[in-house]
N, C-alpha and C positions, 0 to 999 in steps of 0.2 A: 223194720222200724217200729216202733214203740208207740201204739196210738195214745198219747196223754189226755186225751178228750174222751175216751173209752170210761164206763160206768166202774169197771173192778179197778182201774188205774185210780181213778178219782178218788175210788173209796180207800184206797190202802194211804193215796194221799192226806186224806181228811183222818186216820184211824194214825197216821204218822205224828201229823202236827197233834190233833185235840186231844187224844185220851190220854188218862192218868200215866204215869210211869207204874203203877203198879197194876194197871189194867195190861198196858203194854206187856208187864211182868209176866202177867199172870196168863196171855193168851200166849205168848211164846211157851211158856214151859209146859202149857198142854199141848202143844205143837211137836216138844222135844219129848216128851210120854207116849205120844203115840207112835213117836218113829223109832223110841226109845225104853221100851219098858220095864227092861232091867236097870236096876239100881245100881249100875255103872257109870263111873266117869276114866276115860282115857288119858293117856299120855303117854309123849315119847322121851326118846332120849336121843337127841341129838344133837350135829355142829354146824354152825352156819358157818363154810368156810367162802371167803369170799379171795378169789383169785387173783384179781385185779382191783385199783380203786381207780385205774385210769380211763376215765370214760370221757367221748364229744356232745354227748345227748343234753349236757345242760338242762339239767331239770330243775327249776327254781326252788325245789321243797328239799332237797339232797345235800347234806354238810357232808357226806364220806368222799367220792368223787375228788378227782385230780384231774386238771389238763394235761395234755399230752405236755410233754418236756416239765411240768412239776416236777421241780425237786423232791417232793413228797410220794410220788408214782411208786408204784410196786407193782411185779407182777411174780406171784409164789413159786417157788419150784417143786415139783415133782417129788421131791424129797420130804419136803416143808410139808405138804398136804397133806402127805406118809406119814411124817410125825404127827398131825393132828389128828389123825385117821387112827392110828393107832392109840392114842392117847384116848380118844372116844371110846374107842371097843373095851379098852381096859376097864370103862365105866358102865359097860353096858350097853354101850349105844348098839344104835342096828342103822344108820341112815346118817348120812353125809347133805346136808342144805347147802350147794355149790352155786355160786354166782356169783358175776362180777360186772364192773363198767364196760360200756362201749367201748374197747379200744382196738384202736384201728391198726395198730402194730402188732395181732398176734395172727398168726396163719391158722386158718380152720385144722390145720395138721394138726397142730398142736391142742386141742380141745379132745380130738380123736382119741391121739398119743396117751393124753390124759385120762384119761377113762379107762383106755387097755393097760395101762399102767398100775392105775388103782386096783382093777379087779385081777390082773395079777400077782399081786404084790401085798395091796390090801383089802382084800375082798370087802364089799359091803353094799348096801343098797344106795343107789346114785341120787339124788332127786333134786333136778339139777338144771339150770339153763330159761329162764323165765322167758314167756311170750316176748317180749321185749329184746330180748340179749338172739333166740331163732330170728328175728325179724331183722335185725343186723346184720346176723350174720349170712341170712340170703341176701340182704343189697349188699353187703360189704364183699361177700365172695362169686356176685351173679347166679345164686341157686334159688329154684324153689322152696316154699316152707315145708313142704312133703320132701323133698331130696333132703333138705337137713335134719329132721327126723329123722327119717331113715338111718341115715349115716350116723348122727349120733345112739340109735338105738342099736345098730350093730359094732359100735363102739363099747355100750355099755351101758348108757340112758338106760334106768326104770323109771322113770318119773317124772313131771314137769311139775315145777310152783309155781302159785298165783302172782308172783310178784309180779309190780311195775302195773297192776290192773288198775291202781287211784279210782278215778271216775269212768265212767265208761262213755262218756257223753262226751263229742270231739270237742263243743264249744269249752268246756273249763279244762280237754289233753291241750287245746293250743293255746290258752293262756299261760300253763305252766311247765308243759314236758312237748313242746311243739318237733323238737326235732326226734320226739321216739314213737314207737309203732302206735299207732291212733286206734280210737275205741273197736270199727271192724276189723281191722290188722289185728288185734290181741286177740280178740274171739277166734279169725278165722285160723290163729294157733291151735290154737286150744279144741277146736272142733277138729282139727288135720288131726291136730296128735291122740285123741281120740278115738276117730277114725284106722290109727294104724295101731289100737290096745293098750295107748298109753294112758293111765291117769293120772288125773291133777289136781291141784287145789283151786280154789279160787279166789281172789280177794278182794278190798275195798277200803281204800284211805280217803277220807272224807276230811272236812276242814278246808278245803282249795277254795272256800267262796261259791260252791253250787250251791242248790237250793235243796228242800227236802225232795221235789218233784224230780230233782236231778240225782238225785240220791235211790230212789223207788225205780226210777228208768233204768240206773244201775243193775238193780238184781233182778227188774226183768227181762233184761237183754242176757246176764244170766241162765234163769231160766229156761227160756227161750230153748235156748243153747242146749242144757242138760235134757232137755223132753226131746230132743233128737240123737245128742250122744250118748248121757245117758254117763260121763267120763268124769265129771268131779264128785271127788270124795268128801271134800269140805270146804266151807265159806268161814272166811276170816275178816274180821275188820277192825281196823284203829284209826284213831285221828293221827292227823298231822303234826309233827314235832318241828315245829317254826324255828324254835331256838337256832342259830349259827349259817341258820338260811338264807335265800333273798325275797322270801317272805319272813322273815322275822318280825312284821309290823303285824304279821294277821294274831288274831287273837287267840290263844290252845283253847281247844274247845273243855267239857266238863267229864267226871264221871257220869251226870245224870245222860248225857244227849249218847254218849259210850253205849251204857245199857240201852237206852232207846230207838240205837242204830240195830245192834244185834239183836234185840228182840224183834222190829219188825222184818228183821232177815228172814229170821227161822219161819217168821208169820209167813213172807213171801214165797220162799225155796222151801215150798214143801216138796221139793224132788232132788233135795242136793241133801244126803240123810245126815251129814255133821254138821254142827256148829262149833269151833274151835275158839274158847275165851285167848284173849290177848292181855295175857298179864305181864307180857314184856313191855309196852308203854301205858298199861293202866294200872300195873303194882298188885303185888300179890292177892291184897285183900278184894279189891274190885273184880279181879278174875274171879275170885272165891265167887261172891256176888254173881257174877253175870254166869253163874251152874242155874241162878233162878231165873234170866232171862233167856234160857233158850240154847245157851251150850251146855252137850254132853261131852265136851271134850276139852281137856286145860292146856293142853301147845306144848310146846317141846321143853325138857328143861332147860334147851340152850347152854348146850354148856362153851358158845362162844358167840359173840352178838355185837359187828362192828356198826352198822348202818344206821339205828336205832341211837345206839351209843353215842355216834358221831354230832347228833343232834342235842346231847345233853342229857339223855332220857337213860338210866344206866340199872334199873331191878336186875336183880339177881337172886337167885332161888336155888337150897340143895334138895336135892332128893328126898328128902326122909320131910321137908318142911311143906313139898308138893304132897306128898300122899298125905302129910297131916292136914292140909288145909283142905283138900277132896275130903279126909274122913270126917272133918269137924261141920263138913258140910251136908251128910247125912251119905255118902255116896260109896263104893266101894274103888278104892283106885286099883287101876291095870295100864299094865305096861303094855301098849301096842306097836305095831308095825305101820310104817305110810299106806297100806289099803287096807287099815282100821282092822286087822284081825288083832287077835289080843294072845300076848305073849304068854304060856300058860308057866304059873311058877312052879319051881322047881321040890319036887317032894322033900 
């Protein structure tokens, strides 16, 4: 547990709310120099292909999602994900962002199937299945979260996403994602999968109505986490995209309060060594921005993005307009891989 009455808790609270945005600025990015001292910024090239939109988790903040028996449901075939897989590689990609709803109608066989399908058929790096969707699918099939790793790592798993992490404090998971894996159920994924060599991301969607103190508890329950595994490679975070929700009444937060989340991240995790801008719901230009609060790394170029989308929220970015806005940004751009080695180009 997270003492909030603790002297360094207090102060990161008080250095949250009171300082300038440009103090904030300017401590993060000497936060992102020390851990960072080549004039690099990253990026990938990847697809977010999402499986399923049929999910029961009912999470108030989620316009993609369909209930079971929706006319709208879909669940991809084997083929379909082939084509997108291939369609990627053609562009460069090296890494597949695979996830989907809760849905109660697919056999754990089938996730298996999928993976040995992909890496024979279309090879590529997996990264794939969020604390959320493992958590699932141990109630939903009577396994362990170590049996399921497992088995999906001898399927073909390299990697686990942060998704479905929102806040990590139960009080504001059961206001608004009650029926899915709760703040120590997400970590103790992420610690398991950890534990048996996998690495992850990690993440934070904020705007659900916490407070900043619930927001500071977030990364360091974080933290916490990484000073024992030692297993995420990067902290990501965005506000909430209320549009077409059943929060739709809450308010979109700003760019200012954006750069001021990720800045005191980077301040926080100083043991999680990325910070990855989120220019998929704060627009090209702010991502550029948030290189001076604390990320060295600008996200994937996405070259497919339903979830986001589904909310209203629709950037889009090519190639050649990412590496311009890293270069205009003083930095040198490189194409990476999901555990951050950098693609070397070609003579």
């Amino acid at each position: 547990m997270v003492d909030r009455t603790s002297r360094e808790f207090q102060s990161y609270v008080d250095l949250y709310q009171r300082a300038s945005l440009l103090e904030l600025g300017n401590l993060a990015h000497q936060a992102r120099w020390r851990l960072h001292p080549e004039n690099v910024v990253t990026y990938i090239i990847d697809r977010n292909i999402n499986y399923t939109n049929v999910c029961v988790a009912d999470c108030k903040f989620c316009a993609f999602y369909r209930r079971p028996k929706h006319g709208e449901g879909y669940v991809l075939s084997f083929e379909q994900i082939g084509r997108k897989i291939d369609e990627l590689k053609a562009l460069g990609g090296v890494q597949i962002l695979i996830q989907g709803g809760h849905n109660p109608y697919i056999p754990f066989a089938w996730y298996l199937d999928l993976m040995r399908y992909i890496k024979r058929h279309h090879p590529i790096h997996i990264h794939g299945f969020s604390p959320s969707e493992v958590d699932f699918f141990a109630g939903r099939f009577g396994m362990s979260i170590e049996e399921v790793i497992r088995e999906l790592m001898a399927a073909g798993l390299d990697s686990i996403p942060g998704g479905g992490g929102e806040i990590l404090v139960q009080e504001i998971r059961d206001r608004v994602a009650k029926k899915k894996a709760g703040a120590d159920r997400w970590l103790e994924v992420m610690a398991t999968a950890h534990g048996l060599g996998l690495k992850t991301s990690v993440t934070m969607m904020y705007g659900l109505g916490e407070t900043l103190a619930d927001r500071v508890e977030h990364l360091f329950r974080v933290r916490e986490v990484q000073a024992k595994s030692g297993g995420f490679t990067a902290f990501i975070c965005w506000p909430l995209q209320p549009e077409h929700t059943e929060l739709a009444h809450f308010e979109k937060t700003d760019a200012v309060t954006y750069l001021r989340t990720q800045a005191i991240a980077r301040i926080v995790l100083d043991n999680v060594p990325n910070i990855q801008a989120s220019w998929v719901t704060m627009g090209p230009k702010i991502g550029q921005v948030a290189l001076t609060f604390g990320a060295n790394d600008f996200g994937s170029l996405m070259m497919e993005e339903n979830v986001v989308s589904a909310a209203g929220t629709t950037w889009r970015m090519t190639l050649p307009e990412m590496q311009r806005l890293i270069a205009d940004a003083g930095y040198v751009p490189r194409q990476r891989r999901q555990d951050y080695s950098v693609i070397e180009e070609a003579a």
